[in-house]
C-alpha positions in Angstrom: 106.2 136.8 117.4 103.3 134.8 115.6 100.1 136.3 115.5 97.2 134.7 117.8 94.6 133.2 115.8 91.1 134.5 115.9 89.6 131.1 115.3 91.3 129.6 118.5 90.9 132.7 120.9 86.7 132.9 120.2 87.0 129.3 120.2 88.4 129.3 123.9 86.0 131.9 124.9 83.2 129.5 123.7 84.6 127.2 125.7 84.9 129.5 128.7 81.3 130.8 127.9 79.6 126.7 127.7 81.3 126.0 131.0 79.8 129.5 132.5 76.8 128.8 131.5 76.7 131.9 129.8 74.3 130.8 126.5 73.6 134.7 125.1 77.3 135.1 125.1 77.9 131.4 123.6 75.4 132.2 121.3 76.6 135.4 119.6 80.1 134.0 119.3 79.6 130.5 117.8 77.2 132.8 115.1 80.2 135.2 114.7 82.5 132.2 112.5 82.0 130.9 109.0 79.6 128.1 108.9 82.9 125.8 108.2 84.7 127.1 111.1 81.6 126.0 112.9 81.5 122.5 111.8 85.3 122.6 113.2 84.3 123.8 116.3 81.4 121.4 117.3 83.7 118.8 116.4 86.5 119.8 118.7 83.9 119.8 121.5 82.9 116.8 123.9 79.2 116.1 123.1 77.3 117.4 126.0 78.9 120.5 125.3 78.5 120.1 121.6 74.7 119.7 121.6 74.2 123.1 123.8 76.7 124.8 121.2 74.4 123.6 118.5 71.5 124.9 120.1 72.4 127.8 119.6 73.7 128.3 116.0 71.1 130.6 113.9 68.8 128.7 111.8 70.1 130.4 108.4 73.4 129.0 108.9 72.6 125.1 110.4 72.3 123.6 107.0 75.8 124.9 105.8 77.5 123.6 109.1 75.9 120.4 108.7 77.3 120.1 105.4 81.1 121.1 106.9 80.9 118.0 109.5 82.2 115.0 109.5 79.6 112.0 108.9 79.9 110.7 112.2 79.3 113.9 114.1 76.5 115.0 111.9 74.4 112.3 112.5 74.6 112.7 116.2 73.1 116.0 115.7 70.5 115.2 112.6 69.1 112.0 115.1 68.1 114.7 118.4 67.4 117.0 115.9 63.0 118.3 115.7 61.4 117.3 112.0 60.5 121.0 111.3 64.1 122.7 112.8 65.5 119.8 110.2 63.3 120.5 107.3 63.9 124.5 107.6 67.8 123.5 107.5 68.1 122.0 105.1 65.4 123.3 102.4 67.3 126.0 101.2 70.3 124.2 100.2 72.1 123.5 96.8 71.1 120.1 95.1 74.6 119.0 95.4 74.6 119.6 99.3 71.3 118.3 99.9 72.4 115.4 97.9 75.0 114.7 100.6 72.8 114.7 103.0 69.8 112.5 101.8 70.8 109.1 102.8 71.4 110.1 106.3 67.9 111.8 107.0 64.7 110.2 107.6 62.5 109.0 104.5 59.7 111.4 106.4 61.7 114.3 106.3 62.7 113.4 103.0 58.9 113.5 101.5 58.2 116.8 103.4 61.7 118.2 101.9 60.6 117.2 97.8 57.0 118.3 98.8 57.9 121.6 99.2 60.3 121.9 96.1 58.9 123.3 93.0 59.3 121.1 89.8 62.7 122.8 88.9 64.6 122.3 92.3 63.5 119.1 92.4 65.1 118.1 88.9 67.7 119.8 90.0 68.5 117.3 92.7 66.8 114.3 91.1 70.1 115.0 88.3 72.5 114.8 91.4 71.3 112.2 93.1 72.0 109.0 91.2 76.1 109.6 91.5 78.3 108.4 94.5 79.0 111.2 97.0 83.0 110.7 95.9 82.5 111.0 92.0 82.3 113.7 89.7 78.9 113.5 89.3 78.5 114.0 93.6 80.7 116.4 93.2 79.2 118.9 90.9 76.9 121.8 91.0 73.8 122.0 88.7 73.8 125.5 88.4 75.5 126.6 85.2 74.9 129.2 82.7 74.6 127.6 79.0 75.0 129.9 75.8 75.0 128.8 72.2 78.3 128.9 70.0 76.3 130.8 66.9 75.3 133.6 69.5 77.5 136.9 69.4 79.3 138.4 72.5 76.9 141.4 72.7 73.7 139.0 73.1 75.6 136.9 75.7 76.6 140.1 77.3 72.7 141.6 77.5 71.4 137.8 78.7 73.9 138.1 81.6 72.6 141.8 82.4 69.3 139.8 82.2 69.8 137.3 84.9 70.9 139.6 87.1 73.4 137.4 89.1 76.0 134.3 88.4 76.6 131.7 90.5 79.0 131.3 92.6 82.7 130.9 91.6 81.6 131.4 87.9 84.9 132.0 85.7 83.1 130.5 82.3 80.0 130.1 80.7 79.8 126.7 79.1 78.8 126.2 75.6 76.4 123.5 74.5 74.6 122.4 70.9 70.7 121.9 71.1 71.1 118.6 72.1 72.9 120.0 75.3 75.9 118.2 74.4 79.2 120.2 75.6 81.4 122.2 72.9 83.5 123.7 75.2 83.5 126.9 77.4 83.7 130.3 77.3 85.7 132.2 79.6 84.1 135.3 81.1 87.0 137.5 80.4 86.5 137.0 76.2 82.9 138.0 76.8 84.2 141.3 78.7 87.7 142.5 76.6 86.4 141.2 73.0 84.7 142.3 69.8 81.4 142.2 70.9 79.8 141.5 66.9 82.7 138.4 67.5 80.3 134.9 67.6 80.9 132.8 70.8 82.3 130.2 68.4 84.8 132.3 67.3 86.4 133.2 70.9 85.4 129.9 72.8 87.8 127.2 74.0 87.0 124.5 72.0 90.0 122.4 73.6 88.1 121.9 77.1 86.7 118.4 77.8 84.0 117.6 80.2 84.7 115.1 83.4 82.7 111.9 82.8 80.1 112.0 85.8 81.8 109.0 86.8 85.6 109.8 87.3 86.2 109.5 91.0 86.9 112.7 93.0 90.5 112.2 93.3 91.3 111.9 89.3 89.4 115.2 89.6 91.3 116.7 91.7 94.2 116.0 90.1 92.7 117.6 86.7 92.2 121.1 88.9 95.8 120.3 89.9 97.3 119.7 86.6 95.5 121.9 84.6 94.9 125.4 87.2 91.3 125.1 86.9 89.0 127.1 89.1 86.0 125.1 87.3 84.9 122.8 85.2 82.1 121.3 83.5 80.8 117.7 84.4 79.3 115.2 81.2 77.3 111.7 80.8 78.3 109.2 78.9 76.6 111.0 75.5 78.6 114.2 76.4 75.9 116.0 77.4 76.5 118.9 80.3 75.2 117.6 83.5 76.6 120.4 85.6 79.9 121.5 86.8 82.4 121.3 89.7 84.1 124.3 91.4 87.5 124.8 93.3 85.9 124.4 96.8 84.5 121.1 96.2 88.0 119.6 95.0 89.7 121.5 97.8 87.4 119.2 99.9 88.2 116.6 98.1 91.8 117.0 98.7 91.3 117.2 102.9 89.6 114.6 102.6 91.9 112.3 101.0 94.8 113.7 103.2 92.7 112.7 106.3 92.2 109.9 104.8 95.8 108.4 104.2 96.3 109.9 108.0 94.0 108.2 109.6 93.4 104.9 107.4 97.3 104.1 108.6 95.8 104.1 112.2 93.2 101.9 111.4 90.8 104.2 111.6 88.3 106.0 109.7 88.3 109.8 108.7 84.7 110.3 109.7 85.2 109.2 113.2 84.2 111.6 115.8 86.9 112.6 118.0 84.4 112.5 121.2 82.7 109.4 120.4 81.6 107.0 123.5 84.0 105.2 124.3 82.2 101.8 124.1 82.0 102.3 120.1 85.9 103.6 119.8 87.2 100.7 121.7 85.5 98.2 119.1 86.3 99.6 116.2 89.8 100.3 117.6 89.5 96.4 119.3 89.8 95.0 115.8 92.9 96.8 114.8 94.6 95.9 117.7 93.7 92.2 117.6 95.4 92.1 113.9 98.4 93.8 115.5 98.7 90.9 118.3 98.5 88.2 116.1 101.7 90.4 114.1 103.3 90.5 117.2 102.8 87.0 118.3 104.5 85.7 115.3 107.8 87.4 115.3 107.2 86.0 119.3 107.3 82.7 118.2 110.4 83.1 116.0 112.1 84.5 118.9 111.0 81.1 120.6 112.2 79.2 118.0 115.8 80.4 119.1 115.1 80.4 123.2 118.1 77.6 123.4 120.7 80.0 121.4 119.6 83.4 123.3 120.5 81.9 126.5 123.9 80.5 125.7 124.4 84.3 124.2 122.6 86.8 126.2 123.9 89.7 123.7 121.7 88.3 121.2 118.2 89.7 123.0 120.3 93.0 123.4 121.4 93.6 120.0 117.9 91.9 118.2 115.8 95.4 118.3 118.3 96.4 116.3 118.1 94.6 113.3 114.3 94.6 113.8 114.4 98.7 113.8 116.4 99.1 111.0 114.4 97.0 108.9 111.1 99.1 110.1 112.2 102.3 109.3 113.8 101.4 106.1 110.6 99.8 105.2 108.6 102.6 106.3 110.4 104.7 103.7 110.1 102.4 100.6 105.8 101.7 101.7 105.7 105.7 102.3 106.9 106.5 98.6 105.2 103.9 97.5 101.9 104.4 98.6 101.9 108.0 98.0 103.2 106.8 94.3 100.1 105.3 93.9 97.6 107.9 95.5 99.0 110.3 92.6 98.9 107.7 89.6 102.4 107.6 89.5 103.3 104.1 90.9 101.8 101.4 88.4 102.7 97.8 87.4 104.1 98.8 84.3 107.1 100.8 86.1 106.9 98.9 88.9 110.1 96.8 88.5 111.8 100.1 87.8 111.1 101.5 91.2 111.9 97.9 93.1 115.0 97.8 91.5 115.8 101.3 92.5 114.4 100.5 96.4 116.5 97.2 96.5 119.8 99.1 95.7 118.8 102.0 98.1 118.8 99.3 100.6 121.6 97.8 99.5 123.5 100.6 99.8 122.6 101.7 102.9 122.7 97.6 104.4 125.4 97.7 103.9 126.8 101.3 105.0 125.1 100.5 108.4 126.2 96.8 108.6 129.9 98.2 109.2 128.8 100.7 111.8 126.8 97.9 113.9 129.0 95.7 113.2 131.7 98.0 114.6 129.8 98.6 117.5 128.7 95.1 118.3 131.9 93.8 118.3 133.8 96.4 120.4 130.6 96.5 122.9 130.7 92.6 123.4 134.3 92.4 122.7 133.2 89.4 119.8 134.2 90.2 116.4 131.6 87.3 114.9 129.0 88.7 116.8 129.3 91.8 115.2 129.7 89.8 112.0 126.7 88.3 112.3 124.9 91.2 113.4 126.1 93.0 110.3 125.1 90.5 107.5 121.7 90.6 109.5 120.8 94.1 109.1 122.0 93.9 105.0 119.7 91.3 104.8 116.6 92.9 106.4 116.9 96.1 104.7 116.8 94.8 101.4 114.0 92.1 102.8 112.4 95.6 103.8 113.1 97.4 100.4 111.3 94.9 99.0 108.7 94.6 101.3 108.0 98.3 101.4 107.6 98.2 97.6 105.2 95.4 96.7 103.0 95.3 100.0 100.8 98.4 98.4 101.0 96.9 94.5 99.6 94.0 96.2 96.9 95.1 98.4 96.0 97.5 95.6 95.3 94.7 93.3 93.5 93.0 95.7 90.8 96.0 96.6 92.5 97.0 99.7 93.7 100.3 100.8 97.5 99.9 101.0 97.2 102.9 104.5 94.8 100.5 106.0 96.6 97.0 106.2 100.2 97.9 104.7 101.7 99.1 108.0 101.2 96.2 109.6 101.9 93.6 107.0 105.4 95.6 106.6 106.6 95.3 110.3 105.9 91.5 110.7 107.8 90.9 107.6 110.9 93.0 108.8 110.4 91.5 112.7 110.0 87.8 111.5 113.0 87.9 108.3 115.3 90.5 111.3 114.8 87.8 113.8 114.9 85.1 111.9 117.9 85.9 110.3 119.8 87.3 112.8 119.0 84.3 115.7 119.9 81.6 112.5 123.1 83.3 111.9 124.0 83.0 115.8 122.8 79.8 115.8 125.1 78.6 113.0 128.0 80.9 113.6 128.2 81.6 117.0 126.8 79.0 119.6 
């Protein structure tokens, strides 16, 4: 029997509590979760009852949760929110957090926030600031702890004894020349199990390279992936340490992009709010569907093209979802692989023609196994042996038309500066219902009528 999840059941009795209009009770257990589990929450709620459950999250903890929520959702709350409940907030965040946040707050609350940084926290953020939220350089945390190569173990160990604390997720110290330019890093467990007269240069990894502030955050992420790392250090252009980016940062990173692919093949974005009014989902959502129409209106008037040969063979507008279906699913396959090829670097132009060729015989191969079955069926069903002919070389034909399809629609859109999960759906499924009906109706209209 699976074990109930704590997250849901105080969830429901949050719910239970808003709609009681219990608030102390409300109170105590929305402050019981993790500030993430938080973010989740107010999200999943309908936004009357979403403000009064922010009301009453403890001040300590409302800058975290803002960080945790979606864009959409947490600017809903920032806009109702008082100037000094949104300065104390947000003041005592990392420079890579509050970073985030700055272009969606006011440019008043913005002076009041620098104005009450020291000179320190405020270069801290100033070094953040300048990189896109989905780099490397957004990405990383300013907080590192820098030691020299020449220095022996035994004076690193006594400067760590001297600071007192590490931050957070720390597995290395990173190792920099006087010009602050990286050397490489060195892992806490040398400084701990070795020779402590041993020099830092001796015992460092000198093989470790720094992200260029600049990569984007999924190449990063697949660096943690393909490498194990838990962190690792961030560089400019010169190859001097700007900072460094941690394991819970890229397992955002990875959400994000997962949500991303989800959503983006909906048309929609991954910051939307679930509750949102329903005047601004319907036009963003209005768009999407329009495209669709004019999709659907164009296999329509291939179908109308043929209007004379359906009605002198009704079995024709039986059997021509069919052909159409095939080639959708089979298509669906091929854009699937092909896209997620590409998400992970390993679909590009150079091996392209490799994995067409591949997709073309997959749908040969299985045209052509499926061509007999329908064929089989058509003909015994409608007692017409060309009909099922017909049908048969119809479906080969579409499934390799969608083998192909499926496999160039994201090389091209990529190429072109469009996200293959936004438009490649779509552009897939009026090429397999125009070329399924197309073919299929011509066929008839040569073979059979």
């Amino acid at each position: 029997m699976t074990e109930p999840d704590p997250f849901e059941e105080i969830s429901e009795r949050l719910y239970e509590a808003l709609r009681e209009d219990d608030l102390p009770r409300a109170r105590q257990l929305v402050n019981s979760l993790h500030p993430a589990e938080i973010g989740s929450l107010l999200e999943s709620l309908p936004q009357d009852e979403r403000l009064r459950a922010w009301a009453e999250v403890d001040a300590e903890v409302a800058g975290e949760v803002l960080i945790h929520l979606r864009e959409e959702v947490r600017a809903g709350l920032i806009r109702d929110m008082p100037a000094a409940e949104l300065i104390a907030a947000t003041e005592d965040l990392d420079p890579d957090d509050l970073a985030d946040l700055i272009p969606e707050l006011p440019d008043t609350i913005i002076a009041q926030l620098l104005s009450t940084m020291d000179a320190q926290e405020r270069a801290r953020l100033e070094a953040v600031l300048p990189y896109p939220e989905d780099t490397a350089g957004g990405l990383m945390n300013v907080d590192t702890v820098n030691v020299r190569a020449a220095l022996t173990l035994d004076v690193v160990l006594r400067y760590l004894r001297l600071l007192g604390r590490l931050p957070e997720t720390t597995d290395s110290l990173m190792v920099v020349d006087r010009a602050g330019r990286l050397l490489g890093v060195l892992p806490l467990t040398k400084v701990l199990t070795c020779d402590p007269s041993l020099t830092v240069a001796e015992v460092m990894h000198h093989e470790v390279e720094g992200i260029p502030a600049d990569t984007p955050a999924p190449d990063v992420a697949k660096r943690f992936e393909y490498l194990d790392l838990v962190t690792a250090p961030v560089v400019d252009q010169d190859g001097r340490l700007l900072g460094r980016i941690t394991i819970d940062d890229v397992v955002d990173v990875i959400r994000d992009e997962a949500e991303h692919s989800l959503m983006r093949m909906g048309g929609l974005s991954e910051e939307e709010d679930m509750f949102a009014p329903v005047r601004q989902s319907a036009r963003r959502r209005a768009v999407w569907l329009g495209i669709n129409l004019a999709a659907a209106l164009t296999a329509a008037w291939v179908i109308g093209l043929f209007s004379a040969t359906i009605e002198k063979l009704v079995a024709l507008a039986v059997l021509m979802p069919v052909v159409a279906s095939m080639g959708g699913v089979a298509g669906s396959q091929t854009l699937t692989l092909v896209i997620r090829g590409l998400s992970l670097g390993q679909v590009r132009w150079s091996n392209a023609h490799r994995l067409l060729a591949k997709e073309l015989t997959v749908g040969l191969v299985n045209g052509l196994t499926w061509a007999v079955v329908i064929a089989l069926l058509a003909a015994t069903w409608f007692d017409n042996l060309s009909l099922g002919v017909v049908i048969g070389a119809a479906v080969v034909v579409n499934l390799l038309i969608a083998a192909l399809a499926g496999a160039t629609i994201p090389l091209v859109l990529r190429r072109l500066g469009i996200d293959p999960a936004l438009a490649g759906t779509v552009l897939l499924i009026t090429v397999t219902d125009v070329v399924g009906f197309f073919v299929f109706l011509g066929l008839a209209a040569m073979f059979l009528v």
